[in-house]
C-alpha positions as CSV (number, residue, x, y, z in Angstrom):
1,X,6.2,-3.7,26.1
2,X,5.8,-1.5,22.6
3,X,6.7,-4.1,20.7
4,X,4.9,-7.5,21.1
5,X,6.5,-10.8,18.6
6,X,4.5,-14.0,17.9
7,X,5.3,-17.2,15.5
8,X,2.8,-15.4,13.2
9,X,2.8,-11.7,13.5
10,X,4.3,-8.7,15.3
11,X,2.4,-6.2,17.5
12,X,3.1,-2.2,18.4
13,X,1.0,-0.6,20.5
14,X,1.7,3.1,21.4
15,X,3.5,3.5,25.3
16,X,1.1,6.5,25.4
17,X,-1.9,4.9,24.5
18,X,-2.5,1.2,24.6
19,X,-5.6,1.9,22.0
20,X,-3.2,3.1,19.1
21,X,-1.9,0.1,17.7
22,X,-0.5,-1.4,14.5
23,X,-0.2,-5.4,13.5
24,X,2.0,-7.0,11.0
25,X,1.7,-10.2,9.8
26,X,5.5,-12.0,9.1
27,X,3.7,-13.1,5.5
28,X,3.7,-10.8,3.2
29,X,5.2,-8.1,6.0
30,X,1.1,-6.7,5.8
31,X,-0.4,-4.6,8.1
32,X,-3.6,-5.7,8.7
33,X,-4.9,-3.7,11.6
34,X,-4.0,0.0,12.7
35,X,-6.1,1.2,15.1
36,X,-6.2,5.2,16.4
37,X,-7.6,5.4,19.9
38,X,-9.7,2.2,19.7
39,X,-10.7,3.2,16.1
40,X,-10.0,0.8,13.2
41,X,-8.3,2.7,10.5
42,X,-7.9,0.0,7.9
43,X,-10.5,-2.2,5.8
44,X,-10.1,-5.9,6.1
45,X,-11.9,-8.7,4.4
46,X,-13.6,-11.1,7.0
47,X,-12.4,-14.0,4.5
48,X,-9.0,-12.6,4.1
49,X,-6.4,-16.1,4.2
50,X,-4.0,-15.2,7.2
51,X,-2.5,-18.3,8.0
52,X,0.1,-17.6,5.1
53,X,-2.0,-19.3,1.9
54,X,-2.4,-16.4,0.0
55,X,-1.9,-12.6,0.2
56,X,-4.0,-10.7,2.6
57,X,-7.5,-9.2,1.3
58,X,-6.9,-5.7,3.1
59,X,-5.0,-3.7,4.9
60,X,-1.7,-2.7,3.8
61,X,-0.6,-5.5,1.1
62,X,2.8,-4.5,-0.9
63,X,3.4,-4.7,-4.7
64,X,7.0,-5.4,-6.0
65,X,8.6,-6.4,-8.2
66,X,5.6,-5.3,-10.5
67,X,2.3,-3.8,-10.4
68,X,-0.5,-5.9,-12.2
69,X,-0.1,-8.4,-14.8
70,X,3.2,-7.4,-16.9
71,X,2.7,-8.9,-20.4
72,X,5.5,-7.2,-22.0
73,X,8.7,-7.5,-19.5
74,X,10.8,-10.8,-20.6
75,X,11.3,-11.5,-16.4
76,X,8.6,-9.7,-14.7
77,X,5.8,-11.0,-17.0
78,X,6.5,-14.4,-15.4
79,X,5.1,-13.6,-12.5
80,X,2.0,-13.2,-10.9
81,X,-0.3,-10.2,-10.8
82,X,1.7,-7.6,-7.9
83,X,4.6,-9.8,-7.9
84,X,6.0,-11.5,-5.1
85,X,6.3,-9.8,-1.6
86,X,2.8,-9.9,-0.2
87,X,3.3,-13.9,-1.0
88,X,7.0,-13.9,0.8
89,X,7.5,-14.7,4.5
90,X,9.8,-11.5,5.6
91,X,12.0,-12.1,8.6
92,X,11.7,-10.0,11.5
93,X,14.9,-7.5,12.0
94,X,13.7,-6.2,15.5
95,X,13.0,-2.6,17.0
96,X,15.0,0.3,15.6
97,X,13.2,3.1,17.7
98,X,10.7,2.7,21.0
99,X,9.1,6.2,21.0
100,X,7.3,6.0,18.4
101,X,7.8,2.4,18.2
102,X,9.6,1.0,15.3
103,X,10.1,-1.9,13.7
104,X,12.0,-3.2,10.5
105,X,11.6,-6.6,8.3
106,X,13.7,-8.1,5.5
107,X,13.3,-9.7,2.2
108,X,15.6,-10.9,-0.2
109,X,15.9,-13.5,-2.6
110,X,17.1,-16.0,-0.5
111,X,14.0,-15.8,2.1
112,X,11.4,-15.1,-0.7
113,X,9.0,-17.4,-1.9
114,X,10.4,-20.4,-3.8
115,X,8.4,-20.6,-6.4
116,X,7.9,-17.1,-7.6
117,X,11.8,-16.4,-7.2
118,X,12.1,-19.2,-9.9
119,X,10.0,-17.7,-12.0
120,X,12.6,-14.0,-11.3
121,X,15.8,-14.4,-10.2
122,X,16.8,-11.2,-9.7
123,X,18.7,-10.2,-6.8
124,X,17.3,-7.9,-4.4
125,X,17.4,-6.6,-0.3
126,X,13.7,-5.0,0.4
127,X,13.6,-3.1,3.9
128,X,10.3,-2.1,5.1
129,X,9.8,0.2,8.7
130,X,6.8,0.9,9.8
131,X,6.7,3.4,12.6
132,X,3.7,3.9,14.9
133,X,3.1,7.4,16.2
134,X,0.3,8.9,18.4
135,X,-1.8,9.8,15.9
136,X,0.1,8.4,12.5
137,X,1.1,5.3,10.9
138,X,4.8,5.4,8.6
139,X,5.5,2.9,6.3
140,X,8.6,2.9,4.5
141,X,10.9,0.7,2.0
142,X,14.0,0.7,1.0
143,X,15.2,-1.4,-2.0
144,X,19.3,-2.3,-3.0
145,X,20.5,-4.0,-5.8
146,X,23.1,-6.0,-4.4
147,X,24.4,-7.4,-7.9
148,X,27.5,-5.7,-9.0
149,X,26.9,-5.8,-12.7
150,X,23.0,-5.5,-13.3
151,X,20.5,-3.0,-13.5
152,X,17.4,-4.0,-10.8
153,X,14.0,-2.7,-12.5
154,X,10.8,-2.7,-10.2
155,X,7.4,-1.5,-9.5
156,X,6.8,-0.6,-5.6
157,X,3.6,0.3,-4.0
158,X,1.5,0.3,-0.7
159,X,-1.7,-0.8,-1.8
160,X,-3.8,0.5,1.1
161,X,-7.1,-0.3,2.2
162,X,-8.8,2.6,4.1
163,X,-11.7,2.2,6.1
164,X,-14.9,4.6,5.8
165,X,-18.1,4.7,6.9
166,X,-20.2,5.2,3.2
167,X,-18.4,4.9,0.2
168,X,-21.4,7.2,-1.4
169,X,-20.4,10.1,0.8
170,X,-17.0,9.8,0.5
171,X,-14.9,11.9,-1.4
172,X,-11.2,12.0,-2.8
173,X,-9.8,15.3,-3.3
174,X,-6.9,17.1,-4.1
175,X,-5.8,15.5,-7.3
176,X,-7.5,17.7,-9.8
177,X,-5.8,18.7,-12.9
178,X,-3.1,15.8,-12.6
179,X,-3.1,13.3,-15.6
180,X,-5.1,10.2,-15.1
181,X,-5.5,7.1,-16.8
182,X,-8.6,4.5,-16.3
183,X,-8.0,1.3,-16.6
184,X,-11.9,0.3,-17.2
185,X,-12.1,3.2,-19.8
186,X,-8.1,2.4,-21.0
187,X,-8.3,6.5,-21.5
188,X,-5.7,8.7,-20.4
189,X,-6.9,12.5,-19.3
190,X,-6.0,14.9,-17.4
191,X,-8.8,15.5,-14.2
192,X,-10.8,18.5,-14.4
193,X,-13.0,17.4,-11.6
194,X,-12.7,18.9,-8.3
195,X,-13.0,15.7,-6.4
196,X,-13.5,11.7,-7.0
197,X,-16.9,10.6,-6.3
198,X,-17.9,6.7,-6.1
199,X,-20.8,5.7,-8.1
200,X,-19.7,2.6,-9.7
201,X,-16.2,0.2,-10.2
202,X,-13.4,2.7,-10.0
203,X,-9.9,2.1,-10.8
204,X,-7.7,4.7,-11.8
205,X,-3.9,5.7,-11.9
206,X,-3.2,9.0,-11.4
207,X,0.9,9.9,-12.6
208,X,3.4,11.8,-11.7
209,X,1.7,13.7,-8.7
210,X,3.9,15.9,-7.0
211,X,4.8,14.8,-2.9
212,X,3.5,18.2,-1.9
213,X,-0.3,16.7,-2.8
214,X,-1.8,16.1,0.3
215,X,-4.6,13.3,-0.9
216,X,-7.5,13.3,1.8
217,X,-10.2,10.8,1.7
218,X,-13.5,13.3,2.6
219,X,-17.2,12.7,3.9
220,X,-19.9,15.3,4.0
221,X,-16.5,18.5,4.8
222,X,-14.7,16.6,7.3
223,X,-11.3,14.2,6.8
224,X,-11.5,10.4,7.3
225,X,-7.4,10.1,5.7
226,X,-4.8,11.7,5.0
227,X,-2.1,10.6,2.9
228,X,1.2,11.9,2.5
229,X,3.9,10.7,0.1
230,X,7.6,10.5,-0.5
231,X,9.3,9.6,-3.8
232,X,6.2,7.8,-4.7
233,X,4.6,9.2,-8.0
234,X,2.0,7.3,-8.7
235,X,-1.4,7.5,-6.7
236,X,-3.5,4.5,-7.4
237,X,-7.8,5.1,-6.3
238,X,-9.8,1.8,-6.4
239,X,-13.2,0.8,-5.3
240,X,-14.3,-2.6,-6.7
241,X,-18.2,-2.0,-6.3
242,X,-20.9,-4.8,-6.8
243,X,-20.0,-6.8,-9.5
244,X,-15.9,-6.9,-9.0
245,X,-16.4,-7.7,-5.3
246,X,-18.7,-10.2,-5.6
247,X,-15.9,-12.2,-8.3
248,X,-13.3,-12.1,-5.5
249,X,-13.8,-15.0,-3.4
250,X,-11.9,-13.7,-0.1
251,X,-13.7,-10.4,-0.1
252,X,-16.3,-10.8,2.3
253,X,-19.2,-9.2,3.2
254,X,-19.6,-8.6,-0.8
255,X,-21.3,-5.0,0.5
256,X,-17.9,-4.2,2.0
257,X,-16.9,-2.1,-0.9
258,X,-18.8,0.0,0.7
259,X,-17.1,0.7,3.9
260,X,-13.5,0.9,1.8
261,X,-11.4,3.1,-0.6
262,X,-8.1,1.8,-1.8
263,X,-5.5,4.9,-1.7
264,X,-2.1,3.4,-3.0
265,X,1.0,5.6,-3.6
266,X,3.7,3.5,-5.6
267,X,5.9,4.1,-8.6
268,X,4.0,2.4,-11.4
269,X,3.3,4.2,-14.2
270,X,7.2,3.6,-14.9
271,X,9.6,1.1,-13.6
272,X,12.4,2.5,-11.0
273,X,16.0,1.1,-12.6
274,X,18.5,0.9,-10.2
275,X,22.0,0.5,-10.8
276,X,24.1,-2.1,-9.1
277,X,25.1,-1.6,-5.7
278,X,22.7,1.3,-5.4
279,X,19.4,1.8,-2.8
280,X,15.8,4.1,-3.6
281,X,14.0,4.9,-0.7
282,X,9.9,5.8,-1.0
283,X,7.3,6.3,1.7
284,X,3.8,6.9,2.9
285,X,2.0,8.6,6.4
286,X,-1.1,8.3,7.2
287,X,-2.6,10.1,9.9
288,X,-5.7,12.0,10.6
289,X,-5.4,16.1,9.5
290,X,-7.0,19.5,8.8
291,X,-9.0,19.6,5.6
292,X,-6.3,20.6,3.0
293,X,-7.7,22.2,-0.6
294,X,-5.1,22.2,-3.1
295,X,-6.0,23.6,-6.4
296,X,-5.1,23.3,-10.0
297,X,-1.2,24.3,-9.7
C-alpha cells in the first residue's frame, strides 16, 4: 500500500519506487522525512521531541496563526512565537489521490491545542495536502473562516528545513534585486547581490517576491532544491550558525547548521484577512530541477 497509517504518523511511499517516500507526523501535521530515491531530502535535529512534547526541530514545521513573536496584535500577541499548528494534533482526513499519493489532514479550533486556543479563539478550518510525486514533494493549505461575521487575520508559512552537504558551498540564488529585510541588522534593502552566501547567522525576509521566482538552493554550479511557490509572497532564508545553534537545546549535532538551509515561503510580511465564510489557498513544490538564473526583472 501507498499510504501506510500509525497511532503516531502517516507514511507514503511512491507505487513506483518504494525509495521515494514522505512521513508525517499527526502532531503538528510535520513532515519530517522525504526521501528521493533513498536520498534524504530534509534536515532533521537528532534531538528533535517527536513523541508530541514540542514542535518538531526540522523538517517541514508550519507557522499560523502568526510568524514570530507578535507584540503588537491584541489576540495574536498572546501567543507563542509561530503560533499554534506545529503544537496541534491534526486529525487524519485519509487519501484523496493514489498516483501520486495524496493525503489530507484537518485542524480547527475544536481539535487544536487547548491551551493555545485559549489564549486565540478565533475560528478557523486549516487543510493541508501533501502529495508525493516521483521526483517532488507538494504541500498545500487551505484556510476558511467559518464565522459569519468576523474577519480571520493570519500569518501562514512552511518553514522548511533543507538538507545539504556544506553550508559554506552552498548558495541561494535567484532573489536578487527583491526588497529584503534582516532581522539581525533590522535594515530593510533591496538585494543587489547575485546570490546568498553563508558566512555567519543569517536570517532574512525577503517580500513580495513574485511566484514566477524559482528559488534554488546551489553548490559549486549544480542544484540541491528547488522551490516553487503559489500565493506565498514572502520567502524567509535562515541559517542559525555557531552561536544560535548551540542556544537551542533540541538542535543537535550543534555543527548541524552546517548540513541545513531553511527555505520558507509564507505570507508574513503582512497578515492575509479573510472575510467570513471565505477560503485562501497557498502552496510550495519541491523537487529536484535544471539550474534556473533569473535576473534583475
Amino acid at each position: 500500500m501507498s499510504v501506510q497509517e500509525t497511532e503516531r504518523e502517516v507514511i507514503l511511499t511512491h507505487p513506483t519506487n518504494k525509495a521515494t517516500a514522505v512521513k508525517i507526523l499527526k502532531y503538528g501535521a510535520t513532515v519530517y522525512s522525504w526521501t528521493l530515491d533513498g536520498q534524504e531530502q530534509l534536515w532533521l535535529s537528532t534531538a528533535a521531541h517527536m513523541d508530541g512534547s514540542k514542535p518538531v526541530r526540522g523538517g517541514i514545521p508550519l507557522v499560523f496563526p502568526v510568524f514570530g513573536k507578535n507584540e503588537t496584535d491584541e489576540l495574536l500577541s498572546k501567543l507563542p512565537q509561530h503560533g499554534l499548528a506545529r503544537n496541534s494534533t491534526w486529525e487524519f482526513l485519509g487519501q484523496t489521490k493514489s498516483n501520486p499519493p495524496t493525503v489530507q489532514f484537518g485542524l480547527n479550533k475544536n481539535i487544536a491545542n487547548e491551551e493555545m486556543t485559549k489564549l486565540w479563539g478565533e475560528e478557523f478550518n486549516l487543510i493541508l495536502t501533501i502529495e508525493l510525486g516521483a521526483d517532488f514533494l507538494k504541500t498545500a493549505i487551505e484556510v476558511e473562516n467559518p464565522s459569519t461575521s468576523k474577519d480571520l487575520k493570519f500569518n501562514w508559512l512552511f518553514h522548511t528545513y533543507l538538507r545539504i552537504p556544506d553550508i559554506e558551498d552552498t548558495m541561494v540564488s535567484n532573489l536578487v534585486g527583491m526588497k529584503v529585510h534582516d532581522k539581525l541588522l533590522h535594515e530593510a534593502f533591496i538585494d543587489k547581490h547575485p546570490v546568498i552566501q553563508f558566512h555567519q547567522e543569517t536570517d532574512v525576509v525577503y517580500e513580495k517576491v513574485t511566484d514566477e521566482r524559482v528559488v534554488q538552493v546551489v553548490r559549486q554550479g549544480h542544484p540541491l532544491h528547488t522551490v516553487k511557490r503559489d500565493n506565498l509572497p514572502d520567502v524567509v532564508v535562515w541559517n542559525p550558525w555557531t552561536e544560535k545553534s548551540g542556544g537551542m537545546a533540541d538542535f543537535e549535532p550543534k555543527s548541524g547548521f552546517k548540513e541545513m538551509v531553511c527555505i520558507e515561503p509564507g505570507y508574513v510580511t503582512d497578515f492575509v484577512t479573510l472575510q467570513p465564510g471565505k477560503k485562501w489557498n497557498a502552496s510550495q513544490i519541491l523537487s529536484k530541477d535544471k539550474l534556473k538564473y533569473q535576473a534583475i526583472q
